[in-house]
KEKE-3310 file (N, C-alpha, C; in steps of 0.2 Angstrom, whole numbers, plus 5000, padded with zeros to 4 digits):
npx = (5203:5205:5211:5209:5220:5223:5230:5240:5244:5258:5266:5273:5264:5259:5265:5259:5246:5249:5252:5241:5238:5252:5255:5243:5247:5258:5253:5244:5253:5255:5260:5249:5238:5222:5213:5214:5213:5218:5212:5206:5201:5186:5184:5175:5159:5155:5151:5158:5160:5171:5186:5199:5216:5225:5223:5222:5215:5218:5213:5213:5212:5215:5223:5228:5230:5243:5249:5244:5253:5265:5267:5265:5274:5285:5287:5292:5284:5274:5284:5288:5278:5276:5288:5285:5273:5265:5257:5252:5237:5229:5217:5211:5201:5185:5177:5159:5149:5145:5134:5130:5141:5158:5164:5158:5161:5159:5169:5169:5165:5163:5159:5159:5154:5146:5153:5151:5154:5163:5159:5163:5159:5160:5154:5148:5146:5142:5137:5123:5126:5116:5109:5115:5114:5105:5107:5118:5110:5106:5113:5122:5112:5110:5123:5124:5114:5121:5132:5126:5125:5121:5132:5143:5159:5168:5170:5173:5173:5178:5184:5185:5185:5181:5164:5157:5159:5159:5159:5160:5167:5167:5165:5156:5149:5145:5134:5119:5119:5121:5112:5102:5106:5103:5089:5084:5074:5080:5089:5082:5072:5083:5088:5076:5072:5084:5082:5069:5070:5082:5095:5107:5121:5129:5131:5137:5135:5143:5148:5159:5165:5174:5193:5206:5216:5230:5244:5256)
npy = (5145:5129:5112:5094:5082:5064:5054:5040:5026:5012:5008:5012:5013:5015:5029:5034:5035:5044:5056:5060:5068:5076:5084:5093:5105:5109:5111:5121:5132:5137:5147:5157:5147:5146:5136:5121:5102:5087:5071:5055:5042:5030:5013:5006:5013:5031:5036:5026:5013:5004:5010:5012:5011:5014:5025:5044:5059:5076:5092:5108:5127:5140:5156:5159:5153:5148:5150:5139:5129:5133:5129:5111:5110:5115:5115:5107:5101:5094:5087:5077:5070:5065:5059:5047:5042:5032:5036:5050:5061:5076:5087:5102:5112:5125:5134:5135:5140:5135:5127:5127:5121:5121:5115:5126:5138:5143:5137:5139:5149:5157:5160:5155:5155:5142:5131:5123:5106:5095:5092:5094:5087:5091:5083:5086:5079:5082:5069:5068:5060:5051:5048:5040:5025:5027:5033:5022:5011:5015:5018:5007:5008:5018:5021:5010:5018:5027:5021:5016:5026:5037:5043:5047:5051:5050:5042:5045:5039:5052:5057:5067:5058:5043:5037:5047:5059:5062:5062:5067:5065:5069:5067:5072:5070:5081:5095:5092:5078:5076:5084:5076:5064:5068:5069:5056:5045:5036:5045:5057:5050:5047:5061:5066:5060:5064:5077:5077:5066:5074:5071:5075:5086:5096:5100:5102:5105:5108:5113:5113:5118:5106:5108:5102:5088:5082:5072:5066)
npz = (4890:4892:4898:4899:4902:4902:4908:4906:4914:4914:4920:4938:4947:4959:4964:4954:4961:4975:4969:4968:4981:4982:4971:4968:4977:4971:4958:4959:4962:4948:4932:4926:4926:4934:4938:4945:4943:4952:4946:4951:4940:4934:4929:4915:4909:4911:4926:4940:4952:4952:4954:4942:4943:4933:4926:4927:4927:4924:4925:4920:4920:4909:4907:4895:4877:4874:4887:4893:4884:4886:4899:4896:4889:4896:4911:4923:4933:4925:4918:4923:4926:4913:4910:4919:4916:4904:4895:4889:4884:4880:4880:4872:4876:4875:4883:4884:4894:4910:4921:4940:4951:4958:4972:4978:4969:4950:4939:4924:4919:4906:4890:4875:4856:4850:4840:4830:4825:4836:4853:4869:4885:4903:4916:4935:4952:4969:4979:4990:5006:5013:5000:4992:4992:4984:4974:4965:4963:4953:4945:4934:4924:4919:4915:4904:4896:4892:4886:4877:4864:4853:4842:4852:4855:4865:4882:4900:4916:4930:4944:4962:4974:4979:4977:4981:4976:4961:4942:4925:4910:4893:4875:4861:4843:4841:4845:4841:4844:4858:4864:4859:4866:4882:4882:4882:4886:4898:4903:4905:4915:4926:4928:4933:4946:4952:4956:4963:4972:4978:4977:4976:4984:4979:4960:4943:4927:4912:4895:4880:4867:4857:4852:4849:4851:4858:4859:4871)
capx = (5206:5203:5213:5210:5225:5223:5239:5241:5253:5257:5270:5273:5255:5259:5268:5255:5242:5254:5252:5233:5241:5259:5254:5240:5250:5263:5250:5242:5257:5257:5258:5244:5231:5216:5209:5219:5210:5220:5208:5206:5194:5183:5183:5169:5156:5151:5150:5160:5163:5179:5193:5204:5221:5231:5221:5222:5214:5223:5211:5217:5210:5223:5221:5227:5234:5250:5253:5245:5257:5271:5265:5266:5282:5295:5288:5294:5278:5275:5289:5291:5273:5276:5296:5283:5269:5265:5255:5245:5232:5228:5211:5212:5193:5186:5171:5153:5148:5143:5129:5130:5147:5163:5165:5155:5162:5160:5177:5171:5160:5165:5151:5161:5151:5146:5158:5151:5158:5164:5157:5165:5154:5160:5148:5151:5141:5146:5130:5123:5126:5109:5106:5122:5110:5097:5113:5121:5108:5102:5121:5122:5107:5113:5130:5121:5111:5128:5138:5125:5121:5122:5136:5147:5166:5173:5168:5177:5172:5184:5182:5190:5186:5177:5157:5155:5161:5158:5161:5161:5170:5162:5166:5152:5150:5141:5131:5112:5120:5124:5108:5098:5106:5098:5083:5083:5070:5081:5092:5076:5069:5088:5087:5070:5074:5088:5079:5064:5075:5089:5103:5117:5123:5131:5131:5137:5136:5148:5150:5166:5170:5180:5198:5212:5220:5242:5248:5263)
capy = (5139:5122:5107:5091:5077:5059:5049:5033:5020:5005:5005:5019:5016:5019:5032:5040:5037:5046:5063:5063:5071:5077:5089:5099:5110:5112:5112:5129:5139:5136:5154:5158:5142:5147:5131:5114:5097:5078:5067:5050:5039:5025:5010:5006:5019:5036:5036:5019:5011:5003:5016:5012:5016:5015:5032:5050:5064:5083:5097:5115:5131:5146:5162:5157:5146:5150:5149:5130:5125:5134:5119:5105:5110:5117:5114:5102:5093:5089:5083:5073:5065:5061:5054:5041:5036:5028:5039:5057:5065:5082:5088:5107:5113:5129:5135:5137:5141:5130:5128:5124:5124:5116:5116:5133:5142:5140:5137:5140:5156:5161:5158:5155:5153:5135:5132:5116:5100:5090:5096:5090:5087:5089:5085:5083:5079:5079:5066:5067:5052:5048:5044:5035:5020:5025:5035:5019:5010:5018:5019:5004:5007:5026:5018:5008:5020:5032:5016:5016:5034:5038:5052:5047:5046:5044:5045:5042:5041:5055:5062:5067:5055:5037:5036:5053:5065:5058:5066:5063:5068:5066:5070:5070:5073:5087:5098:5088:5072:5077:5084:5068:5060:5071:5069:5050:5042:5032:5051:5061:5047:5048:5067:5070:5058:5066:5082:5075:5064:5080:5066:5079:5093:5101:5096:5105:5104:5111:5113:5115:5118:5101:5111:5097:5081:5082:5066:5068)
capz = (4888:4896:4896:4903:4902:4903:4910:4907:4917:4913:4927:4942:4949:4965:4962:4951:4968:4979:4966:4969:4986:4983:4964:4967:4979:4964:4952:4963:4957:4939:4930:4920:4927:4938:4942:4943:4949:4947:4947:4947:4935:4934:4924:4912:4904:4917:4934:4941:4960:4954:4952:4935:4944:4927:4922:4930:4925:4925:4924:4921:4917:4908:4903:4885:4875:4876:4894:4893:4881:4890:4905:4894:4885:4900:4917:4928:4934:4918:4912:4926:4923:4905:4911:4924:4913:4898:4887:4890:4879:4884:4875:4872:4876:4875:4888:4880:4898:4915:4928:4946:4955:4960:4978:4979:4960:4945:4935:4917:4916:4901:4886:4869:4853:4847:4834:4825:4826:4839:4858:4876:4892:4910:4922:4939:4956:4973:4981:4999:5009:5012:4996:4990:4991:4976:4965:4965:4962:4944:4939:4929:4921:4915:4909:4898:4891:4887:4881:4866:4864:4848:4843:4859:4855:4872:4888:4907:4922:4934:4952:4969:4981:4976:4982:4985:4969:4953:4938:4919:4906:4888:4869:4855:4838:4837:4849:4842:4847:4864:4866:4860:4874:4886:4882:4881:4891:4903:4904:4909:4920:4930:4932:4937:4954:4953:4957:4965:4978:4981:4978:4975:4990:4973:4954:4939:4920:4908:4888:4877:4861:4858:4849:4846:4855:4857:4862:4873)
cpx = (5206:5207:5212:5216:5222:5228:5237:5247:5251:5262:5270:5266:5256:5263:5263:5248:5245:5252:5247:5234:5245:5257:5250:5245:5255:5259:5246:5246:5260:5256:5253:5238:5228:5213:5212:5215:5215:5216:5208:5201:5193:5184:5176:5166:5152:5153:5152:5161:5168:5182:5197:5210:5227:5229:5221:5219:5218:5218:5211:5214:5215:5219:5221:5232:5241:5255:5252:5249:5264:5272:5268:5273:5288:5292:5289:5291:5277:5281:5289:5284:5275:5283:5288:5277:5271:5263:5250:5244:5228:5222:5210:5203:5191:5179:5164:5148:5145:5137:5129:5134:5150:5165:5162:5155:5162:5166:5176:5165:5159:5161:5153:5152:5152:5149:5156:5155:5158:5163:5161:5160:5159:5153:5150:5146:5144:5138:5130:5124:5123:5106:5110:5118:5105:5102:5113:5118:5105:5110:5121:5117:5109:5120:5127:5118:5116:5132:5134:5121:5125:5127:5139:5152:5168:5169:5171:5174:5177:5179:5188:5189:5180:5169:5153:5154:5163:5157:5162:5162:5169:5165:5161:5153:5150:5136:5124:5116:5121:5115:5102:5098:5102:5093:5079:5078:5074:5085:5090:5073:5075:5087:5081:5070:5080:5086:5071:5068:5080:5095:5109:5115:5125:5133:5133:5140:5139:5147:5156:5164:5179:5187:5203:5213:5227:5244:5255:5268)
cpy = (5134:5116:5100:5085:5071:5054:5044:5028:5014:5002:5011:5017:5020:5025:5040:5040:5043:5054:5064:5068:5076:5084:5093:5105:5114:5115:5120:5137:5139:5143:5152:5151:5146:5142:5125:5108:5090:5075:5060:5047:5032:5020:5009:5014:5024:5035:5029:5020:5008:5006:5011:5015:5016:5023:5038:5055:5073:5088:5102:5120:5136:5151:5161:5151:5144:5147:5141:5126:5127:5128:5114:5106:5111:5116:5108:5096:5091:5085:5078:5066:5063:5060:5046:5037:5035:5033:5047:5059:5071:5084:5097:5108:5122:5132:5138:5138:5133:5132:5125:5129:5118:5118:5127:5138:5138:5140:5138:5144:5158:5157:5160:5155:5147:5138:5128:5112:5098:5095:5091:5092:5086:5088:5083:5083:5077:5077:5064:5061:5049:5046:5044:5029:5020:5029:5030:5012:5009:5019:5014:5005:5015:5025:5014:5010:5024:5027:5015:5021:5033:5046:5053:5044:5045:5046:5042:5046:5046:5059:5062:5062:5049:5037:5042:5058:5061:5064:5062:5066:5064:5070:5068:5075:5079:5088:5091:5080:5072:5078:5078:5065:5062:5072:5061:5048:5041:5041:5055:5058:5049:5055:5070:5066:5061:5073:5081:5073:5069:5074:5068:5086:5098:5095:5103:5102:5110:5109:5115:5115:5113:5105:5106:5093:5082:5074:5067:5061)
cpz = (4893:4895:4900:4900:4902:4903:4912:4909:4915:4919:4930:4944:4956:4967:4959:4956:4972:4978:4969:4977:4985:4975:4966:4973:4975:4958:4953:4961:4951:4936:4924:4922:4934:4943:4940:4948:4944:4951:4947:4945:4938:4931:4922:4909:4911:4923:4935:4950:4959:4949:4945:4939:4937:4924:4926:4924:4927:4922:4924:4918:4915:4908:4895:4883:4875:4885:4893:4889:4883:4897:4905:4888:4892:4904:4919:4931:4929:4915:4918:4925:4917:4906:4915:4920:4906:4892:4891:4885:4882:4876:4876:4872:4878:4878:4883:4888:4906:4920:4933:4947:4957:4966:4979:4973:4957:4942:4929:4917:4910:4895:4880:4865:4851:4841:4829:4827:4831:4849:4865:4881:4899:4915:4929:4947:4963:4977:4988:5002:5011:5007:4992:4987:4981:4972:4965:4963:4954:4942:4935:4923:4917:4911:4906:4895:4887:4882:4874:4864:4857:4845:4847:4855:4859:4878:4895:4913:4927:4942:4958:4972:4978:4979:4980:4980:4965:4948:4932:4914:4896:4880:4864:4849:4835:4844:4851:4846:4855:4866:4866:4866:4879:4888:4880:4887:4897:4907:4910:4917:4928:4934:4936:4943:4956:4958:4963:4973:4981:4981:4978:4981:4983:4965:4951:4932:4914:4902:4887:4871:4859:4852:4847:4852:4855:4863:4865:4874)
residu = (UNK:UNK:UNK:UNK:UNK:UNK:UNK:UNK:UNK:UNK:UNK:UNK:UNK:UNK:UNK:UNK:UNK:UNK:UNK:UNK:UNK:UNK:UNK:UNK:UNK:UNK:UNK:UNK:UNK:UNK:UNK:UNK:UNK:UNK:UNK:UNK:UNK:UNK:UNK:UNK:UNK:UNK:UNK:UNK:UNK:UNK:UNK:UNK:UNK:UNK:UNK:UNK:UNK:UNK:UNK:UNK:UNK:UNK:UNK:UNK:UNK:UNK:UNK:UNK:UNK:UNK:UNK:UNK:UNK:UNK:UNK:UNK:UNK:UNK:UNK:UNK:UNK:UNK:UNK:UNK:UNK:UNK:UNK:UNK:UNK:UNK:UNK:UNK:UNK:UNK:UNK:UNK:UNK:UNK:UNK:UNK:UNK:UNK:UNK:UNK:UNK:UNK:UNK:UNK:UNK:UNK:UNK:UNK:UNK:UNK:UNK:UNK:UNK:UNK:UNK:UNK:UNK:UNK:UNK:UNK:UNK:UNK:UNK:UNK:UNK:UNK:UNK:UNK:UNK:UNK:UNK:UNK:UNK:UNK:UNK:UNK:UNK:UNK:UNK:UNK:UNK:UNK:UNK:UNK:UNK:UNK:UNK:UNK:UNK:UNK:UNK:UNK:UNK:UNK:UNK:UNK:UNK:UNK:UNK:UNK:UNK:UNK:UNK:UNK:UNK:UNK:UNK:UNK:UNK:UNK:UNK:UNK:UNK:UNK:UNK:UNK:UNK:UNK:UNK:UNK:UNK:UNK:UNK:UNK:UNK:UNK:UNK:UNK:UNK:UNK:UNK:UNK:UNK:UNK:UNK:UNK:UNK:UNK:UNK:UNK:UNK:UNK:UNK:UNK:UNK:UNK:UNK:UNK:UNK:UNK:UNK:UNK:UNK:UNK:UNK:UNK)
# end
């Protein structure tokens, strides 16, 4: 079980900057999570250079469903996030496996069956700083192929550190629609310099089994 959050402020920003430090050490001894990242997002479609500070992202991995809804019902840090912002949406997600690595592991090994329906994408890229220049170049031109992707309900930009780890968080209709995308001209062109140039030190692509949304 997989969950990622989306906290929205409309007041507390500075406050909710401040966590991106002060949480994950709290978030480390959560019973029953593995892997805890808060992140924060972009504005616009995918990959952004200017930060969105009304939006954080809260990424957590459980053993089961249970414990993550033990989390966001009784614990502390939560409740204290959802006293300081405005609205959270936590997308229940269930691993269909990943490739690469997130700072050297992988965090979602585990290789459910496609279920049907609705599918979610993590993808996440830490980019070498030699070639910050030609990523950041072809960014706009890749958010505008996703902003009119066909079978895309939502998509946000999230990472650790601005510039440097990028990361995108995706929900589509349906598996085919996701895959379309990925084989759209402008998609293919992106990753074969991506591949060709060495632009990432570490990259990884992730699937889900999109499970339900709970507004808190």
């Amino acid at each position: 079980m997989v969950t990622l959050s989306l906290i929205h402020y409309s007041e507390n920003k500075y406050w909710a900057f401040k966590q991106m430090q002060l949480l994950p050490p709290r978030l480390a001894k959560t019973d029953g999570c593995s892997f805890a990242k808060l992140l924060g997002t972009g504005s616009g479609f995918g990959f952004s250079l200017w930060p969105d500070f009304s939006t954080y992202a809260l990424l957590m991995k459980w053993e089961n469903e249970e414990k993550a809804e033990k989390f966001f019902l009784n614990s502390e840090s939560f409740k204290e996030l959802k006293f300081k912002s405005a609205e959270i949406e936590t997308h229940f997600l269930e691993s269909l496996g990943a490739h690469g690595s997130w700072y050297g592991k992988n965090p979602f090994p585990e290789k459910a069956d496609y279920a049907g329906g609705k599918i979610a994408v993590i993808t996440r890229a830490r980019i070498n700083i030699n070639k910050l220049p030609r990523f950041w170049q072809f960014v706009p031109k890749a958010s505008k192929a996703i902003e009119n992707a066909k079978g895309l309900i939502f998509t946000k930009g999230i990472g650790e550190w601005p510039l440097i780890e990028q990361a995108t968080f995706s929900i589509w209709e349906n598996e085919q629609a996701m895959k379309d995308y990925a084989y759209t001209d402008v998609h293919k062109e992106i990753i074969g310099k991506v591949k060709k140039e060495n632009w990432y030190k570490e990259e990884m692509f992730s699937r889900f089994n999109y499970i339900k949304s709970i507004k808190h």
